[in-house]
C-alpha positions, 0 to 999 in steps of 0.5 A: 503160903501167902507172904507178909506184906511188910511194906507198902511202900516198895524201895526197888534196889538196882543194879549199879550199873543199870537204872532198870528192873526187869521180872517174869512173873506169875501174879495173884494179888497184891495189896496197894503200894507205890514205888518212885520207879515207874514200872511198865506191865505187859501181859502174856498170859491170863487177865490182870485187873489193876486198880490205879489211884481210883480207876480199875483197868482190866489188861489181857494177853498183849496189853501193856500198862504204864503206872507213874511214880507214886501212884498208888496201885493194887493187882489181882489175878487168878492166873496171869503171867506178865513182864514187869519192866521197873525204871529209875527215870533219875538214874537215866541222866535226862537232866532237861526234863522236870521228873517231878512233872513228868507223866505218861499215859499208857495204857493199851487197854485203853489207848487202842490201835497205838502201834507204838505199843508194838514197838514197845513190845518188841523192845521188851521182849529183846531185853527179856532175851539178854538174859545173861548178866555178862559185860558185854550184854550191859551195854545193849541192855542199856541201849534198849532200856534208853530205846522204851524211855525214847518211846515213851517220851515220844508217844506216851507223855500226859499233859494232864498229869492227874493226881500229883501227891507231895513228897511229904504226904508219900512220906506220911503215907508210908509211916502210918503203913508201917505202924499198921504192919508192926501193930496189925496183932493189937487193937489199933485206934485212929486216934493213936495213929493221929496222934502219932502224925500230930493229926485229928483223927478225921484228917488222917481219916479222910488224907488215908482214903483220899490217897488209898482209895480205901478206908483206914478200917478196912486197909487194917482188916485187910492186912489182918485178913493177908497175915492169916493165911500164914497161920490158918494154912501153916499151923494147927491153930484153931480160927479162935486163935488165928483171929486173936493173933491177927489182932480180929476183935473175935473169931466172928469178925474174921469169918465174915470178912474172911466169907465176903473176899473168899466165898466161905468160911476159914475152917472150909478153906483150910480143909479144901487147900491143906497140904497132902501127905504126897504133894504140895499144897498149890497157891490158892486163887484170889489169896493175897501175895507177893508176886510170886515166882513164875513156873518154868514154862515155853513162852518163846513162841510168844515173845517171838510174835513181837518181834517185828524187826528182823535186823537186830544187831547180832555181834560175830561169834566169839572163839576163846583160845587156851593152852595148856602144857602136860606133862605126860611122864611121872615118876612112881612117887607121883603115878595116879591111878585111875579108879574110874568111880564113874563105871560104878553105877547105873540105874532103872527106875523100878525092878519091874521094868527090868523085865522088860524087853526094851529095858533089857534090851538098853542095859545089854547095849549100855554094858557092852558099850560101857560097863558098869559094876553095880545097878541102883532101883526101887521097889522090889516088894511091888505087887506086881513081882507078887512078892507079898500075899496074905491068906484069909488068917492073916498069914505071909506067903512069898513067892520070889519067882519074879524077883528071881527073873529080875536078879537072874538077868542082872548077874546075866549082864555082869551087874551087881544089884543094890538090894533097896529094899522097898517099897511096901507090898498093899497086903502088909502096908498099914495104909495101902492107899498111901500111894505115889506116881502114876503107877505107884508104889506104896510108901505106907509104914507096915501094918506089923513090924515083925511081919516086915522083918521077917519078909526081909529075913526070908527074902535074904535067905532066899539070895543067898541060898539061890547065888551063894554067899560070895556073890551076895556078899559083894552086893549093897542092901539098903532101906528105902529110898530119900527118907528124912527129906520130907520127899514124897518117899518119906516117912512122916515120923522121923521116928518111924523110919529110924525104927524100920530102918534098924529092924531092916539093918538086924533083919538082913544082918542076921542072915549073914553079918557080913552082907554090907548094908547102906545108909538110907538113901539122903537127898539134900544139897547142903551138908552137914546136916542136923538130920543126918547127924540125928540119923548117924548118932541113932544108928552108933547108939543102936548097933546100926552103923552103915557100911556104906554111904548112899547120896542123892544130889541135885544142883538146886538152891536150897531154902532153910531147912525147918529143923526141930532143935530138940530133935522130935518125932515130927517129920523133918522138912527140907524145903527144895524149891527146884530153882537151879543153884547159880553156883556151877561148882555146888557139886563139887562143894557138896562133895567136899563138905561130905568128905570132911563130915562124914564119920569114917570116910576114909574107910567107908564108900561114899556112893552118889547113886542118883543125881542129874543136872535137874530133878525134873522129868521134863527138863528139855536141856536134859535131851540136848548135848549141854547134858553131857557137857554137864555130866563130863565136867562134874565127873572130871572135876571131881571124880576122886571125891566120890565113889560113884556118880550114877546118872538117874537113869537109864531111860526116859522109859521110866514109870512115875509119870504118864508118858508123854507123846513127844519123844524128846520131852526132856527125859532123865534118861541115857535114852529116849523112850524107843532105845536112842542114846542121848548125848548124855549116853556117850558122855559115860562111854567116852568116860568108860575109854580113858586110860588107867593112869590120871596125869593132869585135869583143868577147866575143858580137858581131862588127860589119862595114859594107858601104857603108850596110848593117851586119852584125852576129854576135852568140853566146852561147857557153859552155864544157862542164863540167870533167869533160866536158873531162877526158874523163868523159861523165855528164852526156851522153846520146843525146838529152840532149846539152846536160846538159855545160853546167852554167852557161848563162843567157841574154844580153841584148844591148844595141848603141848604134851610134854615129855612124848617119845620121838615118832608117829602117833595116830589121833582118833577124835570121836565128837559128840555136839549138835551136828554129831551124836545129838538126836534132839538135834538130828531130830529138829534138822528132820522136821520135829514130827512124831516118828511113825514108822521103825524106818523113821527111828532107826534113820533117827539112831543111825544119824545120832551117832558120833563123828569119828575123824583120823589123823597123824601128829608126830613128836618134835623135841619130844612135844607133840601140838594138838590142836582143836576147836570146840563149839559150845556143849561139844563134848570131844574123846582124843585118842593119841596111839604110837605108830610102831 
């Protein structure tokens, strides 16, 4: 979607304590404007054509463009990724220059062979790599900022300043554009905007195109033609329509301007770019927009080439130091039992894979290791489980064999299934191509309601006459998955699945009333929500109320959902936007808000059964041990607020999306896709050893008792930078993943366990940071190659375990000191046993 342009005359706000303006940016096409700031491009990526006052300069990859205060410009890209680098000279304090005269010539596209262009380059690509927005970085960010203004000084200064326009006619300029931005919907007239200027008609004519280097008429056109996309891409609306709203004369004049800039007619382009039922509709090339925001991708390699001056300055690695008092005695009054909510699911992506020897193989070691009660996946009615056939007259024939084998080795391993009942067997789906993912699933609605219902009846028949009713009775059926959400699982009427969801809910419950049947799976970061409450008012009115309450979460900033006020068929949307939330506590803010508005919460479990530090499958961080910095600190923070927190998922073996060749690709999973546990795997296990008895919690620790045993959790987490979170991806490369975090120190930790009886007590340490238990780690420090050979893998596994490190401490007056120091993203197990 193409944004307004509302102004085009831009007012850049800054920060107050720094006079710059730095952006990573993807760009198309932006209409003539002008900023007080000068503002520095530097291409990384693609071509870029800038159009300056009346010359037209085409930068490449590495060139870099100087723009003046107040020179009108415009740029246009099919696909180019620069730096925009903003400055306020007057913020710079250089009182003994006149800034109104001031002028730089700066232009690599140009000026060749300039080697104050590297130098240039190189500041830039150092003031990208402070990204975070901490104190302590303010000072040399400040510092490099002064450096670019020293260069340009130096190398850059024009003493032919070209056109220099009167703050009066910027002012002029910018009063007449905001007229056209209000009133582009109507007929405007030269004349009522002369008027409006206290001019003739051909002054302003002649004063607009000599300082825009375009026509009245046509800037018009253009803002007309920009605000049409909005409305031939977003709405129904015909081209009639669209014109008559754009304030075209007729829908002629628009299809022929529309035909001279975009190569064929609006109706056409519509067709080709409209939004698919299965994905988002991507940003038409040449369309004219904001700059818009950049696609996370891996430009370290790139900024890296400008850095020519190795002896940067590097500050000493900091350590913070806390101490914490515990006191480890409780009365009965003030005993807290751990419920350990964490060991309450897993997940493997699809029911197929569970057939598989190598996914077997995962979850056999995963229950060994760390024990979970219930297992979350999809798709049970696929076609390859040949669950679902129809004969040449239309009749169903199951056949649950495969299923069977699925459910067999679940109880085999001491698991309990979460029935999602999904998704449609091709042979019953009213659209069998409605498909999603490489080796889809099939999301249609079914061709015949009641041959849906009663494959639900016969498939839950089958359970319980198969395992009995009091195993089946501890298991969870649900409906689907992320319905409600506008997610590519979703129906596309609200309607459609409030409707299957009942007949599901009646289907399965009249096989016995007592199985426990799930809300739909909701995947959303804010709450309440109107479409949930539509959802919960239609299950009380049908007789359809959840037994159990079923969460997605995953920490991205949300848009403002578009919500029907009066509750309508038409699909509800919420737009995620997959940006990270700067917010390091949303989980636990999304998890209050669930208790405190759900309806029966303190009856009913709330189980989040799919969440993860991103949505994404190829999320590097998600290899690298501030995953399991991540997951520690999220479930000791909030692990009474919550019934489960079911990692997605087991195994970056998941079949959605082709795999890739690289191992460490940034997979959701426990494990790499040949069966080597991730740091993230041993946050769970170090999570499945605490004691069975809570007694304190605080930011980096997490202390439980098991009779005279205590278990201790400490982490040393820390944020990605801001620009991480806002999606750019500079500071990140394949073997450089940790650059995201810009402020990281040590921790020293020191514990005074209160209250501990006299005596020896043996400490086991079990640490898990990029030296111990990090296989992406491991990997890099073997070289990043493919591993080839099964030696190569296991050497690989062997090497990724964690340190285990002894010792003894005893009581003195009845406190024990524990001390320690963990590096950054180190997640640490602390055993403390009496010696008898």
């Amino acid at each position: 979607m193409t944004e307004k342009i509302k102004d085009t005359h831009e007012t850049i706000e800054y920060n107050k304590n720094l006079p710059i303006k730095l952006f990573c940016q993807r760009i198309g096409f932006v209409e003539k404007h002008w900023h007080r700031s000068i503002e520095l491009l530097l291409v990384l990526s693609g071509t870029l054509s800038v159009q300056v006052e009346s010359q037209t300069y085409i930068l490449h990859e590495d060139d870099i463009l100087l723009i003046n205060s107040n020179q009108v410009h415009d740029t246009s890209s099919e696909d180019c990724v620069l730096v925009l680098l903003q400055m306020s000279l007057p913020r710079f304090h250089i009182d003994w220059l006149n800034l109104e005269t001031l002028h730089f010539d700066c232009n690599s596209a140009v000026q060749k062979n300039n080697k104050a262009f590297d130098q240039l380059r190189e500041t830039i690509a150092r003031l990208i790599q402070l990204t975070s927005s901490s104190p302590h970085t303010q000072f040399l960010r400040l510092s490099y900022a002064y450096h670019i203004l020293y260069l340009l000084l130096l190398h850059f200064v024009s003493h032919n300043p070209g056109k220099v326009r009167p703050l009066k006619h910027m002012e002029r300029l910018k009063r007449v554009i905001r007229y056209i931005e209000e009133n582009y919907q109507r007929d405007i007239s030269l004349t009522e905007i002369a008027e409006m200027e206290a001019l003739t008609p051909p002054y302003l004519s002649s004063f607009f195109e000599k300082n825009m280097e375009i026509s009245l008429t046509s800037y018009i056109a253009n803002i007309r033609l920009n605000h049409s996309f909005t409305y031939l891409m977003d709405t129904d609306m015909s081209i009639e329509e669209i014109a008559e709203a754009c304030g075209f004369p007729n829908q002629r004049s628009y299809a022929v301007l529309f035909k001279k800039h975009y190569g064929m007619l609006p109706s056409h382009y519509r067709k080709a770019n409209q939004i698919s039922e299965k994905g988002i509709r991507s940003l038409p090339m040449n369309t004219s927009t904001k700059y818009l925001n950049l696609e996370k991708y891996d430009f370290y390699e790139k900024l890296s080439s400008y850095f020519h001056n190795s002896g940067t300055v590097q500050a000493a690695a900091p350590i913070i130091a806390v101490t914490y008092s515990i006191e480890t005695k409780k009365t009965e009054n003030t005993k807290r039992l751990m419920k350990k909510n964490f060991l309450n699911f897993c997940s493997v992506g699809r029911a197929k894979e569970i057939l598989l020897g190598n996914i077997q193989k995962m979850l056999i070691t995963q229950q060994e290791e760390i024990g979970f009660k219930f297992i979350k996946f999809h798709d049970i009615f696929s076609d390859e489980l040949m669950v679902y056939k129809e004969d040449t007259l239309g009749c169903p024939h199951y056949n649950f064999t495969m299923l069977d084998e699925v459910f067999d080795f679940i109880l085999s391993i001491h698991l309990m299934p979460l029935v999602q009942l999904s998704f449609m067997p091709k042979a019953l789906a009213k659209d069998p191509a409605l498909t999603i993912f490489s080796l889809p699933f099939c999301v249609s609605e079914p061709k015949d309601e009641k041959k849906w219902s009663d494959l639900i009846t016969a498939f839950v028949n089958h359970l319980l006459e198969r395992y009995g009713y009091n195993e089946v009775s501890q298991w969870i059926f649900t409906f689907w998955n992320e319905t409600m959400t506008g997610h590519p699982f979703d129906f596309k009427e609200v309607d459609t699945f409030l409707r299957l969801y009942k007949i599901t809910f009646e289907s399965v419950k009249t096989c016995n009333p007592n199985l426990l049947f799930a809300s739909t799976s909701y995947l959303s970061n804010t709450f309440p929500s109107a479409k949930y409450d539509y959802y919960l008012d239609f299950a009380a009115v049908n007789n359809c109320r959840p037994d159990v309450y079923l969460f997605h979460f995953y920490p991205i900033s949300p848009q403002s959902p578009k919500i029907k006020s009066d509750k309508s068929t038409e699909t509800f949307s919420i737009p995620l936007n997959g940006i990270v939330s700067k917010d390091p506590d949303i989980f636990r803010s999304y998890l209050k808000m669930l208790n405190e508005h759900l309806p029966d919460r303190n009856a009913l479990p709330l189980y989040i059964t799919e969440w993860n530090l991103s949505s994404s499958h190829r999320e590097w961080l998600n290899d690298t041990c501030y995953a399991a910095a991540y997951i520690i600190r999220n479930i000791c923070r909030n692990h009474e607020l919550a019934d489960s927190f079911c990692h997605w998922a087991l195994t970056d073996w998941i079949e959605e999306l082709d795999f890739p060749n690289e191992l460490f690709h940034g997979g959701v999973g426990h494990f790499t896709k040949n069966g080597i546990k991730k740091p993230v795997y041993y946050a769970y296990q170090f999570l499945s050893e605490l004691g069975d008895e809570f007694l304190s919690e605080g930011e980096g620790y997490f202390v439980t008792k098991s009779r005279k045993d205590y278990r201790i959790i400490l982490y040393n987490y820390f944020d990605v930078s801001d620009s991480y979170q806002e999606g750019i991806n500079f500071n990140i490369g394949f073997t450089n993943r940790y650059e995201v975090f810009p402020d990281t120190a040590a921790k020293e930790f020191h514990l005074k366990l209160m209250d501990m009886e006299q005596g020896d007590y043996l400490v086991t340490e079990k640490i898990v940071n990029r030296t111990y238990g990090s296989c992406y780690d491991k990997w890099v420090e073997m070289g990043s190659m493919s591993l080839s050979t099964s030696e190569e893998i296991c050497t690989l596994s062997d090497l990724s375990r964690p340190f285990i490190k002894k010792s003894k401490l005893s009581s003195e007056q009845y406190v024990i000191n524990y001390y320690s120091t963990l590096e950054p993203h180190e997640i640490r197990l602390v055993i403390l046993e009496k010696i008898l």
